[in-house]
Predicted model as a PDB file, atoms N, CA, C, CB and O in Angstrom, pLDDT in the B-factor column:
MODEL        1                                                                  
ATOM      1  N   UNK A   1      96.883  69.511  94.886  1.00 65.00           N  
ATOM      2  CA  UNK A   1      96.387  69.386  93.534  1.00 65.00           C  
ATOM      3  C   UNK A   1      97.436  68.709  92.654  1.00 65.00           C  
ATOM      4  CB  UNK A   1      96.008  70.762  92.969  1.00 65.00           C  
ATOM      5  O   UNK A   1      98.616  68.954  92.905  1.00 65.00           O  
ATOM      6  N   UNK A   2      97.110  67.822  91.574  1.00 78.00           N  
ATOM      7  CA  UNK A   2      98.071  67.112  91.100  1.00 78.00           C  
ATOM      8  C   UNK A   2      97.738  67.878  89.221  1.00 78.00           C  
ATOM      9  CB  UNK A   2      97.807  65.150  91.556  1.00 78.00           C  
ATOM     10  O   UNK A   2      96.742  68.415  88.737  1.00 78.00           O  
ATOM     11  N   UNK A   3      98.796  67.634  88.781  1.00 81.00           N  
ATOM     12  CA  UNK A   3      98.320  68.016  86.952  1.00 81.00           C  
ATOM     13  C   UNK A   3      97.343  67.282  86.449  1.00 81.00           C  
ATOM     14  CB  UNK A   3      99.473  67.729  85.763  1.00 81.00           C  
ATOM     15  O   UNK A   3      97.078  66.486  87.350  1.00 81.00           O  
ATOM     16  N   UNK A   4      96.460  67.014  85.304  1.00 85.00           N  
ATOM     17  CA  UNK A   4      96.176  65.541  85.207  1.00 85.00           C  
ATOM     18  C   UNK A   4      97.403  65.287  83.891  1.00 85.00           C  
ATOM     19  CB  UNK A   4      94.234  65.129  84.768  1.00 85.00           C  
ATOM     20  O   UNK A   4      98.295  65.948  83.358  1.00 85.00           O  
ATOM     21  N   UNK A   5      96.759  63.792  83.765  1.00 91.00           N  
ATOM     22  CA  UNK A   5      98.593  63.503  83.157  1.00 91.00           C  
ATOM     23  C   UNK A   5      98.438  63.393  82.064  1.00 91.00           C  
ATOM     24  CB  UNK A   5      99.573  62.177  83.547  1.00 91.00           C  
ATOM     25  O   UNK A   5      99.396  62.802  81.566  1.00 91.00           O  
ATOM     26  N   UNK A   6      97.199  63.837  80.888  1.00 91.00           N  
ATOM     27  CA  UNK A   6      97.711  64.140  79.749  1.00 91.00           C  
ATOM     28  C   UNK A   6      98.521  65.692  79.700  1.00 91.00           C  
ATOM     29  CB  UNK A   6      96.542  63.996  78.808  1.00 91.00           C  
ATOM     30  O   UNK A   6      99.398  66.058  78.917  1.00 91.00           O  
ATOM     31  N   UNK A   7      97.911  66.408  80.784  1.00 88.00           N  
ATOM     32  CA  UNK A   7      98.365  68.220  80.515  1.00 88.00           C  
ATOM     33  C   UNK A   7     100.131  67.763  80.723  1.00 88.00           C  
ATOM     34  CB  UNK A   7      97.520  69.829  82.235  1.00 88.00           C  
ATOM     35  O   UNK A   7     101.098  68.078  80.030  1.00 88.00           O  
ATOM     36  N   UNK A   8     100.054  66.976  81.868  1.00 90.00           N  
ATOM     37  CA  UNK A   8     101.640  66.883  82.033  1.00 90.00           C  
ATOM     38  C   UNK A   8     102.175  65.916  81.281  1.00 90.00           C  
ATOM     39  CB  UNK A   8     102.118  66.608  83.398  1.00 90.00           C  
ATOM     40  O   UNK A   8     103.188  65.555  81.880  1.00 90.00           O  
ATOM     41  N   UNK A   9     102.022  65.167  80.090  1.00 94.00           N  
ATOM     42  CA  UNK A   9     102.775  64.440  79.275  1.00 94.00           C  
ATOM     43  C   UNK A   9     103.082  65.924  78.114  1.00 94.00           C  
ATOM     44  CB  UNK A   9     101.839  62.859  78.659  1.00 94.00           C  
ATOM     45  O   UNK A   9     104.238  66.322  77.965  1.00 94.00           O  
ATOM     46  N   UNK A  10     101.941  66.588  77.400  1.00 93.00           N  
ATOM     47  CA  UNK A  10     102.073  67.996  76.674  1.00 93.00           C  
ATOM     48  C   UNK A  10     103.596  68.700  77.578  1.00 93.00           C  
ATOM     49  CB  UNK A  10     100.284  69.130  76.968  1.00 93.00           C  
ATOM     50  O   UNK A  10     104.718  68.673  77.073  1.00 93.00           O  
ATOM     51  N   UNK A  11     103.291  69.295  78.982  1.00 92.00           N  
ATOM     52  CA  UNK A  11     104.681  69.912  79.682  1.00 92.00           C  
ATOM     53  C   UNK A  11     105.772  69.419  79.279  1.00 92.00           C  
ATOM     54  CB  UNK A  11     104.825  69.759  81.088  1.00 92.00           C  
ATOM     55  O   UNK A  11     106.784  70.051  78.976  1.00 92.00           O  
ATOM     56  N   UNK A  12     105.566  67.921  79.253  1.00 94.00           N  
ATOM     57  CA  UNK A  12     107.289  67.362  79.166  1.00 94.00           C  
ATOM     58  C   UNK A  12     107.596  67.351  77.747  1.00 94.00           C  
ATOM     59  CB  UNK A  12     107.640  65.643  79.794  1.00 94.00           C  
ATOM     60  O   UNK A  12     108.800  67.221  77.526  1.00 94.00           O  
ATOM     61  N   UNK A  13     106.879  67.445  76.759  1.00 96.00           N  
ATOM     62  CA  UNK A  13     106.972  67.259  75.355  1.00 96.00           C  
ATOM     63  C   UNK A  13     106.883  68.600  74.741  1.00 96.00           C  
ATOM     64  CB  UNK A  13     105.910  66.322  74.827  1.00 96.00           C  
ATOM     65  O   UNK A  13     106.941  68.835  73.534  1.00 96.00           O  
ATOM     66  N   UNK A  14     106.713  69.586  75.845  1.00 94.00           N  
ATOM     67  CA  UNK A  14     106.789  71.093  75.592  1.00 94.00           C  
ATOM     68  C   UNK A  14     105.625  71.756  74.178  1.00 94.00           C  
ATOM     69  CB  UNK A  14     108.605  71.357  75.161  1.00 94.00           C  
ATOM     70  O   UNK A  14     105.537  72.740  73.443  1.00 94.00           O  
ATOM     71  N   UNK A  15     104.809  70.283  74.492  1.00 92.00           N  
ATOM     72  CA  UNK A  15     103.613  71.406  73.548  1.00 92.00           C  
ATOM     73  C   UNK A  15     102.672  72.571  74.346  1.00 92.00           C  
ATOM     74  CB  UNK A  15     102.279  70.340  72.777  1.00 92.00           C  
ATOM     75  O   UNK A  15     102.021  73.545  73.971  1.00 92.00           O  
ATOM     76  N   UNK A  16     103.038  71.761  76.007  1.00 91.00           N  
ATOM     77  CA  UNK A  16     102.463  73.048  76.902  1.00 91.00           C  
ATOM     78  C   UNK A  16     102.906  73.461  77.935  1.00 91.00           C  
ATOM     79  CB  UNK A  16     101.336  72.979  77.322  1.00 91.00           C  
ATOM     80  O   UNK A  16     103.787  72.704  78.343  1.00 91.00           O  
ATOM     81  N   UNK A  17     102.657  74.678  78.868  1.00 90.00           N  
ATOM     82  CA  UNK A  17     103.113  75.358  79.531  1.00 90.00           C  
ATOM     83  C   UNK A  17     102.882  75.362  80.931  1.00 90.00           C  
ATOM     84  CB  UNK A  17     102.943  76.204  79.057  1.00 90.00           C  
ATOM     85  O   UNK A  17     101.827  75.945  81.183  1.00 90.00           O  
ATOM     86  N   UNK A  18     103.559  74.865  82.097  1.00 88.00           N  
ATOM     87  CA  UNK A  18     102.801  75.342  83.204  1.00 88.00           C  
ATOM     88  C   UNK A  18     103.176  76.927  83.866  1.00 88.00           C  
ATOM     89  CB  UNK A  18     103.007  74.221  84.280  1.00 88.00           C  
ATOM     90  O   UNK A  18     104.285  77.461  83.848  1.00 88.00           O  
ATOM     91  N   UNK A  19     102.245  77.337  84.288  1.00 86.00           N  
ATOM     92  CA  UNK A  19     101.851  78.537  84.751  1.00 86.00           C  
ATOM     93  C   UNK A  19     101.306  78.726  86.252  1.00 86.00           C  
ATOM     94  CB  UNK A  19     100.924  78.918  83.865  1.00 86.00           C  
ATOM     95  O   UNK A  19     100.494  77.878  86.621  1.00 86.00           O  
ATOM     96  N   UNK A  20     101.605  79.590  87.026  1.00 83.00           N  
ATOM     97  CA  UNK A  20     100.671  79.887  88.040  1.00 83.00           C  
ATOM     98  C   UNK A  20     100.290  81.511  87.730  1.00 83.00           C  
ATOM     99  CB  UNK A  20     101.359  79.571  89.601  1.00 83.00           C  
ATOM    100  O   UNK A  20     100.982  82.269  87.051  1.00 83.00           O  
ATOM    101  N   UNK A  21      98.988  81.858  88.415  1.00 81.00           N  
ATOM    102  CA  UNK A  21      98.938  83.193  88.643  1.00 81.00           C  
ATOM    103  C   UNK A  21      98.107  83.205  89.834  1.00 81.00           C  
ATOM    104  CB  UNK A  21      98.435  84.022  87.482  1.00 81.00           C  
ATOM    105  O   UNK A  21      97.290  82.352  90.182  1.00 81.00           O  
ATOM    106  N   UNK A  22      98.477  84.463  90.503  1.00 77.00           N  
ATOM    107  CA  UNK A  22      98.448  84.665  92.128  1.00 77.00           C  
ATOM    108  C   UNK A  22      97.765  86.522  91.900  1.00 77.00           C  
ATOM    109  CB  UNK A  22     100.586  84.427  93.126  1.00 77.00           C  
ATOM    110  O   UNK A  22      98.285  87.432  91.254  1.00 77.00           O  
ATOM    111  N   UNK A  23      96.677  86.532  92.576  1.00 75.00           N  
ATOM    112  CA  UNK A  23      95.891  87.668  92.578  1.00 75.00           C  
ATOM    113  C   UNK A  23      95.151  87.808  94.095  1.00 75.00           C  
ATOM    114  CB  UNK A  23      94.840  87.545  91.332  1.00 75.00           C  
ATOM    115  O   UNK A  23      94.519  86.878  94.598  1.00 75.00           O  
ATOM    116  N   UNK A  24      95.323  89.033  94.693  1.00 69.00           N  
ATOM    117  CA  UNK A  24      94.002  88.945  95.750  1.00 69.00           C  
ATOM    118  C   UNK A  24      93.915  90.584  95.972  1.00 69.00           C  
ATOM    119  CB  UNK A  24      94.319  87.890  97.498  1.00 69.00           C  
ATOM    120  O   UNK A  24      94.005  91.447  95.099  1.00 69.00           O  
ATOM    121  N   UNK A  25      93.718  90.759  97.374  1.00 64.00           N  
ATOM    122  CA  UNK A  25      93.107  92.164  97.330  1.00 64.00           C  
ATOM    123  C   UNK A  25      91.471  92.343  96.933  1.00 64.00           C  
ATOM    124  CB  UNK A  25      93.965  92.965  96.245  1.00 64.00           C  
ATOM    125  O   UNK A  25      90.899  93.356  97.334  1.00 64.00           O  
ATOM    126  N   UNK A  26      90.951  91.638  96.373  1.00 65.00           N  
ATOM    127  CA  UNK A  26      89.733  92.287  96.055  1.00 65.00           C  
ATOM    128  C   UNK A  26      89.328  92.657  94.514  1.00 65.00           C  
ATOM    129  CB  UNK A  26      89.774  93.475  96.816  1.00 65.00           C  
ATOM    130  O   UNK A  26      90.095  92.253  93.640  1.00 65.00           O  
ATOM    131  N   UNK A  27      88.308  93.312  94.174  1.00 67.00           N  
ATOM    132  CA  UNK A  27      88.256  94.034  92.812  1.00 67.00           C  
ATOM    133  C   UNK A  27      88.673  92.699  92.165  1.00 67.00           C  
ATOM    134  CB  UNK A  27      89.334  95.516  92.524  1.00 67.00           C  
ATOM    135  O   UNK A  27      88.830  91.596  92.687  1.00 67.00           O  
ATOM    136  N   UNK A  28      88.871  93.284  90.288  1.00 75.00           N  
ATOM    137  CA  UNK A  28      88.872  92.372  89.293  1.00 75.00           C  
ATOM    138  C   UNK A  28      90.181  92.292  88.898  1.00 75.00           C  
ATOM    139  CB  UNK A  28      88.002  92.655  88.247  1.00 75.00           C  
ATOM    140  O   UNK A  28      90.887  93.300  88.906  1.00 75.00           O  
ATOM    141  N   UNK A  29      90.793  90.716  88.391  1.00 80.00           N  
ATOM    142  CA  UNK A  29      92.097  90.624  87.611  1.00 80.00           C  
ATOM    143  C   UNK A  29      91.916  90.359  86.527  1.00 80.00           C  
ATOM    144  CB  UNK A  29      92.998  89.809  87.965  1.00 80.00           C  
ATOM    145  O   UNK A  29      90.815  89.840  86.343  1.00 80.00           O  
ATOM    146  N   UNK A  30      92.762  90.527  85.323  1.00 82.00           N  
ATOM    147  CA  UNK A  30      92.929  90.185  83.909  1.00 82.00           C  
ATOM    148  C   UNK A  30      93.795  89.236  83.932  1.00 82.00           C  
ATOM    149  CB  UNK A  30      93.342  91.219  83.013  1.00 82.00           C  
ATOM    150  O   UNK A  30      94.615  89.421  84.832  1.00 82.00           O  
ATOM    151  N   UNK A  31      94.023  88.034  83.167  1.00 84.00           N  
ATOM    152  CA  UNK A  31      94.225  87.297  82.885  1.00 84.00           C  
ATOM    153  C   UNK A  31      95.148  87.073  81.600  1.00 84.00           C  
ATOM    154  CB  UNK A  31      93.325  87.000  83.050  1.00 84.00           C  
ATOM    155  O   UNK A  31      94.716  86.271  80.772  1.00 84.00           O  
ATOM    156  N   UNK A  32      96.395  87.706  81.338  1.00 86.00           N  
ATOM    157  CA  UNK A  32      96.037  88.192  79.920  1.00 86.00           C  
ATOM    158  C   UNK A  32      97.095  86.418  79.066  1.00 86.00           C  
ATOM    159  CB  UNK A  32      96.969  90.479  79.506  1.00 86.00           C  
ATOM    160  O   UNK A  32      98.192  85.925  79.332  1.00 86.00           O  
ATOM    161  N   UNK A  33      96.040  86.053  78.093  1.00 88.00           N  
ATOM    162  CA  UNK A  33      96.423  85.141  77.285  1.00 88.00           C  
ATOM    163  C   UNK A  33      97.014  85.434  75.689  1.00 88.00           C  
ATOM    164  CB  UNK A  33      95.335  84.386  77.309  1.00 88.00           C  
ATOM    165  O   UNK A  33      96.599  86.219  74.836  1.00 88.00           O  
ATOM    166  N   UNK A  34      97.944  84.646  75.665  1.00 88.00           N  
ATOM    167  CA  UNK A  34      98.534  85.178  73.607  1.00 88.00           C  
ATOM    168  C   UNK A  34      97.641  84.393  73.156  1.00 88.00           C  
ATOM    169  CB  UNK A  34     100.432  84.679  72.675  1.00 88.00           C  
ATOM    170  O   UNK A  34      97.052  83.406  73.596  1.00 88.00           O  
ATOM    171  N   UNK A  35      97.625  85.148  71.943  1.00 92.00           N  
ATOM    172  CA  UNK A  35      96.857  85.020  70.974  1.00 92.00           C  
ATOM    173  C   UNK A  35      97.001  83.641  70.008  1.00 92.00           C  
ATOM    174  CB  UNK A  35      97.050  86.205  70.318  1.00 92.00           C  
ATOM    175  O   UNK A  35      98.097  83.322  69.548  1.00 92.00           O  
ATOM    176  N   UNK A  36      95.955  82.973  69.789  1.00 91.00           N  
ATOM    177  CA  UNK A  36      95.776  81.648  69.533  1.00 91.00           C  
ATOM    178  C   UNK A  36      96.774  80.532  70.239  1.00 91.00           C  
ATOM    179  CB  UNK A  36      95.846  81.573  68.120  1.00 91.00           C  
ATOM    180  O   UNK A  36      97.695  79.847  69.796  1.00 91.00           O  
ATOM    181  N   UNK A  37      95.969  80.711  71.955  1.00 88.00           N  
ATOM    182  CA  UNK A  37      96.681  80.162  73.151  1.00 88.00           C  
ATOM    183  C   UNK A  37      95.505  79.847  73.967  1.00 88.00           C  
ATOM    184  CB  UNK A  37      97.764  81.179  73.895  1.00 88.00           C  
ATOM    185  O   UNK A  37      94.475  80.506  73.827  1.00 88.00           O  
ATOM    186  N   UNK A  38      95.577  79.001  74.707  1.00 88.00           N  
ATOM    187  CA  UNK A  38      93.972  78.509  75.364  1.00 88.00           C  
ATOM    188  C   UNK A  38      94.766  78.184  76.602  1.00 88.00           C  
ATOM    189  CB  UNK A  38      92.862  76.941  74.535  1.00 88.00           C  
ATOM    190  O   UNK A  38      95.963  77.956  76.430  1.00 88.00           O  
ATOM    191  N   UNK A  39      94.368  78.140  77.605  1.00 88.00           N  
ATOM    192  CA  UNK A  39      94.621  78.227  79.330  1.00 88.00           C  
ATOM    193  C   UNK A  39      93.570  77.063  79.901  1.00 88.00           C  
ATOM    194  CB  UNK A  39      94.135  80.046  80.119  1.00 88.00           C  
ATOM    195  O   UNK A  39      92.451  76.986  79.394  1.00 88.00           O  
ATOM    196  N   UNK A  40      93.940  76.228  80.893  1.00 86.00           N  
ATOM    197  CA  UNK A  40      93.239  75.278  81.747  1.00 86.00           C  
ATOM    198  C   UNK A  40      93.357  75.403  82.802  1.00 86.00           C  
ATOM    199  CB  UNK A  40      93.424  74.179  81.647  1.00 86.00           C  
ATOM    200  O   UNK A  40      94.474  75.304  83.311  1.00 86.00           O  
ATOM    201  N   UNK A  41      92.343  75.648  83.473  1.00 82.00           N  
ATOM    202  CA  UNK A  41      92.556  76.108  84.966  1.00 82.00           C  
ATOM    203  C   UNK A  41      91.906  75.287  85.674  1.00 82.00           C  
ATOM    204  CB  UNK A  41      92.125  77.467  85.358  1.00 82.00           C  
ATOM    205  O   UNK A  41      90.683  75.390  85.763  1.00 82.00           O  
ATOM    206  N   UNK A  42      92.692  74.179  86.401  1.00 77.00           N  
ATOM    207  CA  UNK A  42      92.606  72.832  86.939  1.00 77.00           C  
ATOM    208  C   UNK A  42      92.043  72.848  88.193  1.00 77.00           C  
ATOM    209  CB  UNK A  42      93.851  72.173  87.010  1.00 77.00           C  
ATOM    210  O   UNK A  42      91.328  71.975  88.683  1.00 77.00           O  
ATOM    211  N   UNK A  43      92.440  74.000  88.744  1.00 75.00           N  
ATOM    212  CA  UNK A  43      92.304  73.915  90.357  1.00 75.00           C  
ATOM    213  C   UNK A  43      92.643  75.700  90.838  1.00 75.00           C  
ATOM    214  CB  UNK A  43      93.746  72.546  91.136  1.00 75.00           C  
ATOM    215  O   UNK A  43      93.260  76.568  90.221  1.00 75.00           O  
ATOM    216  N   UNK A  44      92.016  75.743  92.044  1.00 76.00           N  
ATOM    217  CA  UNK A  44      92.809  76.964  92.610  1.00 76.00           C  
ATOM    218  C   UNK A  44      92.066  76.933  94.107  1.00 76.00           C  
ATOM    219  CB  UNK A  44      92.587  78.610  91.609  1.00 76.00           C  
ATOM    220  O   UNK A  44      91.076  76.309  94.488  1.00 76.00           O  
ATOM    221  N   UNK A  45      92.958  77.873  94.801  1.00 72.00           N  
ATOM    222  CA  UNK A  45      92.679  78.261  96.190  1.00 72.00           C  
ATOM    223  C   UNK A  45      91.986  79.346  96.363  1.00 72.00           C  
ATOM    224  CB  UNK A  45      93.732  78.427  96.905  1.00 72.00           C  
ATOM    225  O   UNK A  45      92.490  80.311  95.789  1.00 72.00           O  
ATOM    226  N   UNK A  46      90.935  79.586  96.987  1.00 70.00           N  
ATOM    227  CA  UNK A  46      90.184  80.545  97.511  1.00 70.00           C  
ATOM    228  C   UNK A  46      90.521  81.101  99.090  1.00 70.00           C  
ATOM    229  CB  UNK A  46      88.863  79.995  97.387  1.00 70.00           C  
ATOM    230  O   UNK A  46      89.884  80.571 100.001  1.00 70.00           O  
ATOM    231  N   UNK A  47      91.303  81.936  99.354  1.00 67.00           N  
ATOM    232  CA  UNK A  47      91.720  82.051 101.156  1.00 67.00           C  
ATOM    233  C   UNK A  47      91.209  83.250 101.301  1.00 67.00           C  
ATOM    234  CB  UNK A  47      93.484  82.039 101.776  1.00 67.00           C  
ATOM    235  O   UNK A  47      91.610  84.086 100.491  1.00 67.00           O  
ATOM    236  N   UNK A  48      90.219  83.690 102.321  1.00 65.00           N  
ATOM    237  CA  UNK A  48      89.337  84.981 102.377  1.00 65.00           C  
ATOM    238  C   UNK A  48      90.030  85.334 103.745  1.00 65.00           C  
ATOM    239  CB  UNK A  48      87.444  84.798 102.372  1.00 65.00           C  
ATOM    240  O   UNK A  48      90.303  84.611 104.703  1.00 65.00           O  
ATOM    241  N   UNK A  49      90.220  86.626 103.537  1.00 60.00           N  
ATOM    242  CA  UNK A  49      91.158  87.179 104.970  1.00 60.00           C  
ATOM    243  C   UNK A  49      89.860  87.644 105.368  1.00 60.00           C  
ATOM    244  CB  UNK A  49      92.653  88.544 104.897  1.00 60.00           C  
ATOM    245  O   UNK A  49      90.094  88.851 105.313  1.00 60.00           O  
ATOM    246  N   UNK A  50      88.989  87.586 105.630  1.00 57.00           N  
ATOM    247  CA  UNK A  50      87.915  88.608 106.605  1.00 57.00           C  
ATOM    248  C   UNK A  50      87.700  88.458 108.096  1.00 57.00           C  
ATOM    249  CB  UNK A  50      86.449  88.458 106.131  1.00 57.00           C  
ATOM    250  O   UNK A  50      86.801  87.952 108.767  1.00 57.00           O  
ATOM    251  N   UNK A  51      88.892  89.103 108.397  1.00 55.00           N  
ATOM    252  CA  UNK A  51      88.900  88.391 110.277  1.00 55.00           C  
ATOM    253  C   UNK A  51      89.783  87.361 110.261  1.00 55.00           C  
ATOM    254  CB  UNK A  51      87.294  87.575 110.992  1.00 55.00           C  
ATOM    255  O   UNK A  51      90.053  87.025 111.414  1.00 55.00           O  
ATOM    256  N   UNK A  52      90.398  86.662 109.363  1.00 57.00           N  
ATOM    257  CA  UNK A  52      91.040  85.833 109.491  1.00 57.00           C  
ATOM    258  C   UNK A  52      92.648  85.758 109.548  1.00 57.00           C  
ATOM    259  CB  UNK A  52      90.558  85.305 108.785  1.00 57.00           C  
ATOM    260  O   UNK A  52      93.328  84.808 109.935  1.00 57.00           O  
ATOM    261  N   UNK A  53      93.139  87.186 108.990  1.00 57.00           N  
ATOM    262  CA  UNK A  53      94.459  87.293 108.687  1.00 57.00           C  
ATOM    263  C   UNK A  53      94.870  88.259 109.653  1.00 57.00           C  
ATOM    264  CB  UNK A  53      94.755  87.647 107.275  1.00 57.00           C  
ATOM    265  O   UNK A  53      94.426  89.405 109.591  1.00 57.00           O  
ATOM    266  N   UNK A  54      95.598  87.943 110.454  1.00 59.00           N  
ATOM    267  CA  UNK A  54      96.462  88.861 111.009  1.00 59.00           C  
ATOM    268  C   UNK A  54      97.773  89.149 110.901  1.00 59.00           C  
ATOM    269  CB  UNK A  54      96.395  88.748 111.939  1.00 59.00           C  
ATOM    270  O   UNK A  54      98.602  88.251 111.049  1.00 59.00           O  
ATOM    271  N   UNK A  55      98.175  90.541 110.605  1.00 57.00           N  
ATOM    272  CA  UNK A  55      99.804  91.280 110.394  1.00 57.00           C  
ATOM    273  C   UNK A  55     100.224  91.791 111.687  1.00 57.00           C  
ATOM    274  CB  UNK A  55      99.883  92.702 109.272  1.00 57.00           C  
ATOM    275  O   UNK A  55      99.708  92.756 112.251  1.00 57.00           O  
ATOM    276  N   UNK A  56     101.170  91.105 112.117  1.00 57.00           N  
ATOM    277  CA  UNK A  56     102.373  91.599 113.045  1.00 57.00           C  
ATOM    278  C   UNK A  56     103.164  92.599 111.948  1.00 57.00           C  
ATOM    279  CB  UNK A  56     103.486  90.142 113.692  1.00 57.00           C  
ATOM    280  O   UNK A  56     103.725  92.456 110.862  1.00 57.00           O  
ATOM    281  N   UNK A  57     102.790  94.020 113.151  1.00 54.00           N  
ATOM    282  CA  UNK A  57     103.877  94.969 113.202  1.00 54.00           C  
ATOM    283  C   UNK A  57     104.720  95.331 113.920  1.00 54.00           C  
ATOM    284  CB  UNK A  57     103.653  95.743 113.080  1.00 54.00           C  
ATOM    285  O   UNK A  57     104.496  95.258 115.128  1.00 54.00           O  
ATOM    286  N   UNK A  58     105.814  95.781 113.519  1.00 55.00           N  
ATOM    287  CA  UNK A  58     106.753  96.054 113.814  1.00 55.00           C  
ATOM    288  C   UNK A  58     107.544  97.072 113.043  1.00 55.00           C  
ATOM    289  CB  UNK A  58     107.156  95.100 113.968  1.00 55.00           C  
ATOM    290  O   UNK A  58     107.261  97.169 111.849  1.00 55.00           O  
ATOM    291  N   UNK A  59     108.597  97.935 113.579  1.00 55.00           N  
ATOM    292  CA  UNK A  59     109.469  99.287 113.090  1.00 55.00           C  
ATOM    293  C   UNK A  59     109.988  98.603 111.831  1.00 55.00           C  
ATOM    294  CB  UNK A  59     110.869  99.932 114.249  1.00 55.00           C  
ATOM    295  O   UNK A  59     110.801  97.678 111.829  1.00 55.00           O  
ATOM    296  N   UNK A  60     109.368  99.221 110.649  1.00 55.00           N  
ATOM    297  CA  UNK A  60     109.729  99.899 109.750  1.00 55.00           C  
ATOM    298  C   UNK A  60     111.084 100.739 109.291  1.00 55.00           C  
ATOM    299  CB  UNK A  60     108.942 100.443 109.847  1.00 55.00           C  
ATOM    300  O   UNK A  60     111.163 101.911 109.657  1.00 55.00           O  
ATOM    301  N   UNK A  61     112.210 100.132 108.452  1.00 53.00           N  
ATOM    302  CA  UNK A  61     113.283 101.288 108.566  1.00 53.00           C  
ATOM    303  C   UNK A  61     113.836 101.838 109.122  1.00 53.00           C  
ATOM    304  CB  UNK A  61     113.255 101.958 108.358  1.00 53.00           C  
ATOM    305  O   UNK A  61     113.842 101.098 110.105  1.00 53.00           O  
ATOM    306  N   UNK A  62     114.716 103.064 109.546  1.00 54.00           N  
ATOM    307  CA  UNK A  62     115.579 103.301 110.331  1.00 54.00           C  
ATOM    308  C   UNK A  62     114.729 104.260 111.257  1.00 54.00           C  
ATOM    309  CB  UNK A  62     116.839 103.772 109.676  1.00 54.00           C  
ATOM    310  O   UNK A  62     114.889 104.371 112.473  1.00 54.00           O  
ATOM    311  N   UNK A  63     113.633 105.056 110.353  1.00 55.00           N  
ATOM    312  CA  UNK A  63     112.900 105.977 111.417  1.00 55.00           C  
ATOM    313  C   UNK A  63     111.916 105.382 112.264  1.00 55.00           C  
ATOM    314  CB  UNK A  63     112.190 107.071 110.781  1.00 55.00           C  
ATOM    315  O   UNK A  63     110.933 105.949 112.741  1.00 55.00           O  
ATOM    316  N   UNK A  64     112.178 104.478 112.377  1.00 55.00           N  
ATOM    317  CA  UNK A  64     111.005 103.095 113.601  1.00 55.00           C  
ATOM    318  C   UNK A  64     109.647 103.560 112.890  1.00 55.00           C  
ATOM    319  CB  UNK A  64     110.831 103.512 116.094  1.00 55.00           C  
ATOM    320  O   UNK A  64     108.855 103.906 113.767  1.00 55.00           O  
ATOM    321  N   UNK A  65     109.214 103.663 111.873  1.00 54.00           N  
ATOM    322  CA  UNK A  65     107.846 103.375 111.426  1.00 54.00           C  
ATOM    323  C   UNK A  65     107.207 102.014 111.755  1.00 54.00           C  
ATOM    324  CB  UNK A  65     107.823 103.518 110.017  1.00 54.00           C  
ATOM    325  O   UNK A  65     107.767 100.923 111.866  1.00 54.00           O  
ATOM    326  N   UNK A  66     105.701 102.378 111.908  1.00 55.00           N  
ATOM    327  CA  UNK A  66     105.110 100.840 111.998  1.00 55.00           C  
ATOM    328  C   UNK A  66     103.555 101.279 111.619  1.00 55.00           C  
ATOM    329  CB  UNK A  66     105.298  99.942 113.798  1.00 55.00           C  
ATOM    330  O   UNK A  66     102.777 102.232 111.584  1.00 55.00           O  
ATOM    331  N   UNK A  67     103.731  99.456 111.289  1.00 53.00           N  
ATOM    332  CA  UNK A  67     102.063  99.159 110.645  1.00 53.00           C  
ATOM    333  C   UNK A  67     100.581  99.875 111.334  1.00 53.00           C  
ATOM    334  CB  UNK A  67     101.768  97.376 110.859  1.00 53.00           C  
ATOM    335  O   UNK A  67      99.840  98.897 111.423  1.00 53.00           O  
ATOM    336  N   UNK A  68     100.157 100.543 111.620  1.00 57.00           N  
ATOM    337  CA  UNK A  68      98.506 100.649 111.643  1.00 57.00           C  
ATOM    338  C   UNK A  68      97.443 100.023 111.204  1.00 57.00           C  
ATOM    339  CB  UNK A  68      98.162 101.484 111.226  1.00 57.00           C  
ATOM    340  O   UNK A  68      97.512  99.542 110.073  1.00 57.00           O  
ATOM    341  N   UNK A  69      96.559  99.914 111.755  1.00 57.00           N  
ATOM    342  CA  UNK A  69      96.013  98.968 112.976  1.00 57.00           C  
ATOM    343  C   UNK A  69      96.918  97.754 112.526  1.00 57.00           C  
ATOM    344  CB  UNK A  69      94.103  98.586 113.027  1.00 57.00           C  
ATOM    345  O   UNK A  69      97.417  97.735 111.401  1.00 57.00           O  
ATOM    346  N   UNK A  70      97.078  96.917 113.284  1.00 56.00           N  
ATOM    347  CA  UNK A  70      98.003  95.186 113.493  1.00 56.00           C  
ATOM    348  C   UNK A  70      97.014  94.641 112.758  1.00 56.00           C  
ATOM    349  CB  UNK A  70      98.255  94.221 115.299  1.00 56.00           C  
ATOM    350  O   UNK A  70      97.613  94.112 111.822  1.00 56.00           O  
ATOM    351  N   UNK A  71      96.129  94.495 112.650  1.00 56.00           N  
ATOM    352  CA  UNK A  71      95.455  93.257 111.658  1.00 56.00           C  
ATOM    353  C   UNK A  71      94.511  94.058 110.490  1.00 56.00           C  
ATOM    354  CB  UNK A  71      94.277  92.033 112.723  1.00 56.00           C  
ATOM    355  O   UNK A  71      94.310  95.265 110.622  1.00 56.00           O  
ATOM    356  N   UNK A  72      94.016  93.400 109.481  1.00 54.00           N  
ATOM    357  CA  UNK A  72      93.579  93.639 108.301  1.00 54.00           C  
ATOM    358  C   UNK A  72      92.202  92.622 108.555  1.00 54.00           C  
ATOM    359  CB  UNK A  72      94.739  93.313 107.042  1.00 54.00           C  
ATOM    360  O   UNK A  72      92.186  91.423 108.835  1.00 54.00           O  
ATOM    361  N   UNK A  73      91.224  93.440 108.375  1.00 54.00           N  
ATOM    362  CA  UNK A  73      89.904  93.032 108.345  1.00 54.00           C  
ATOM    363  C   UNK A  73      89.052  93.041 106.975  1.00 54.00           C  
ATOM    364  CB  UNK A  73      89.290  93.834 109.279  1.00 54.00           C  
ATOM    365  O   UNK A  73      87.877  92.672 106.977  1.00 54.00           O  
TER     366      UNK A  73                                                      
ENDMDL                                                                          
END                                                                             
């Protein structure tokens, strides 16, 4: 994804801000914006773990703990 290049002429002239925000898990996020401040949200990634993500476990700390079940469905 690229900026488009008026947002990034504003960045360099510091009338605006770049930002990322990073959310998953599920359920709802807030977003939270200041007040008389407006947000553009250009682009983003959608990556759905359902079957798709797998966690290697391994010992945990000194008392050899480990992950249950190895993958996340």
């Amino acid at each position: 994804m690229t900026i488009p290049t008026e947002i990034e002429k504003d960045i360099k002239t510091g009338k605006a801000r770049y930002q990322t925000f990073q959310t998953g898990m599920g359920g709802q996020s807030v977003l939270i914006v200041p007040e008389n401040s407006y947000i553009i949200i250009y682009g983003y990634d959608y990556s759905p773990a359902g079957g798709g993500m797998v966690v290697q476990a391994g010992g945990l700390g000194a008392g050899g703990n480990s992950l249950t079940p190895s993958s996340i469905r």
